[in-house]
Steps between C-alpha positions, in 0.01 A plus 500: 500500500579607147477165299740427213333665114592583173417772311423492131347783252531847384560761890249680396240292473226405783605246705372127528583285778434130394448259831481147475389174675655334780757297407578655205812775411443802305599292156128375538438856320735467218194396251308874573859742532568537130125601412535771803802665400354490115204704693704748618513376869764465730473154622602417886542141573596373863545176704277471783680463902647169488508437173726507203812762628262680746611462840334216702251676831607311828086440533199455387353816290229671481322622195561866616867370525522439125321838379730668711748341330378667142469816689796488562633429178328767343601739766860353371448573154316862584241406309166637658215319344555189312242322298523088666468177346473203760418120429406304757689602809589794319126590405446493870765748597337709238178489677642592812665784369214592313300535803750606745740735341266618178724798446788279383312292220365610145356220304454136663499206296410172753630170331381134588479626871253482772385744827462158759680214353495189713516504892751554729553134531577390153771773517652456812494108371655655163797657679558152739542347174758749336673509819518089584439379173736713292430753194475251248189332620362872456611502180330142428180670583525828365564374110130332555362797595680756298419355189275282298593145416521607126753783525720243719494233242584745234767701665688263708831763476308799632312260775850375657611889499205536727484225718894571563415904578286327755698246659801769552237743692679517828215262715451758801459832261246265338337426851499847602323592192233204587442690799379773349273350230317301780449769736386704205107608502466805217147478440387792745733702336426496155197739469759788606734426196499820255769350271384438150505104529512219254480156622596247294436105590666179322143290384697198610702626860443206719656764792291777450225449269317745314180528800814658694544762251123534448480596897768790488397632167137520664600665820733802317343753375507537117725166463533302145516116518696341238485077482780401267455126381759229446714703878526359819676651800798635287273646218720786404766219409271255362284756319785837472294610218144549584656593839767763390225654253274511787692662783646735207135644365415540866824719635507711207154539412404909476 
């Protein structure tokens, strides 16, 4: 399916699709898109299945389900090659694609993410919760791990923005993307990534902390790790510049 995007930046400029967390809507990029237009890049920002005004799957899906989904979208935009860059969930689908449809991908930039994250379990437990327990438990949850107790306290505005983008995350798009994170097992994969990669961890992510982003820097070839301090899960919101100058220098670098 071809999941709901905007498009920001000059036409002719090479094309970055931003992909973010589960749970989250595109507005999770909003920090990073005026630094990638100043760039010169044309910024593509979409909603994962089953979230924000992306149509909700009737199932569980699969990780292949949701890079076919940018596939398609960039097959919707005729835009060949694109240069991606994913946080959490959306670092994964960059992976994927990285390894499985190389042709389609430029630069990588892997936020805050991980290649096995959990087990099947704790997902499949995840989903029974969105699903019985409602979407604003989730939310509840997500805040904690999103970011650090500091950035809360001080932006209590921004935090209730969050936790409400959250809670109105229809609960079985959510589940259907917990599917796909627990069945997910990328570390076999790696060594075949060509993609120029940065990887860039949150010191303090209690969700995926920086030995996550040590492992998949390790395992592609020619990767750059990155460990931002005072960023958690959400890094590119708690930390948008050290982030946005990072994933800047590394898509336009010569």
């Amino acid at each position: 399916m071809t999941p709901h995007h905007e498009v920001t930046g000059p036409d002719t400029g090479e094309v970055v699709a931003l992909a973010g967390s589960i749970g989250s809507t595109l507005s999770m990029w909003d920090p990073q898109v005026p630094r990638l237009m100043e760039a010169g890049l044309r910024v593509v920002r979409f909603d994962h299945r089953g979230h924000g005004r992306s149509p909700v799957p009737d199932g569980p899906s699969s990780l292949a389900d949701l890079a076919g989904d940018v596939v398609d979208l960039l097959d919707h935009l005729d835009v060949d090659r694109a240069h991606l860059v994913g946080l959490s969930l959306g670092g994964m689908i960059g992976m994927w694609l990285a390894a499985h449809e190389p042709s389609r991908l430029d630069r990588l930039v892997l936020c805050c993410t991980s290649a096995k994250l959990g087990t099947p379990r704790m997902w499949q437990e995840r989903a029974r919760q969105a699903v019985t327990e409602g979407m604003t438990t989730i939310a509840d949850g997500s805040l904690r791990r999103w970011f650090t107790p500091a950035w809360l306290a001080a932006n209590p505005t921004r935090a209730e923005e969050f936790h409400r983008m959250t809670a109105t995350v229809p609960a079985q798009g959510y589940a259907s993307c917990c599917a796909a994170i627990g069945d997910m097992d990328l570390r076999d994969a790696l060594p075949s990534i060509t993609a120029p990669t940065l990887v860039i961890a949150g010191a303090d992510d209690p969700a995926t902390p920086p030995d996550h982003a040590h492992q998949i820097a390790d395992r592609i070839p020619g990767a750059r790790l990155e460990v931002v301090a005072g960023a958690a899960h959400l890094g590119n919101v708690e930390q948008p510049e050290a982030f946005g100058r990072l994933i800047v220098e590394h898509l336009t670098a010569g």
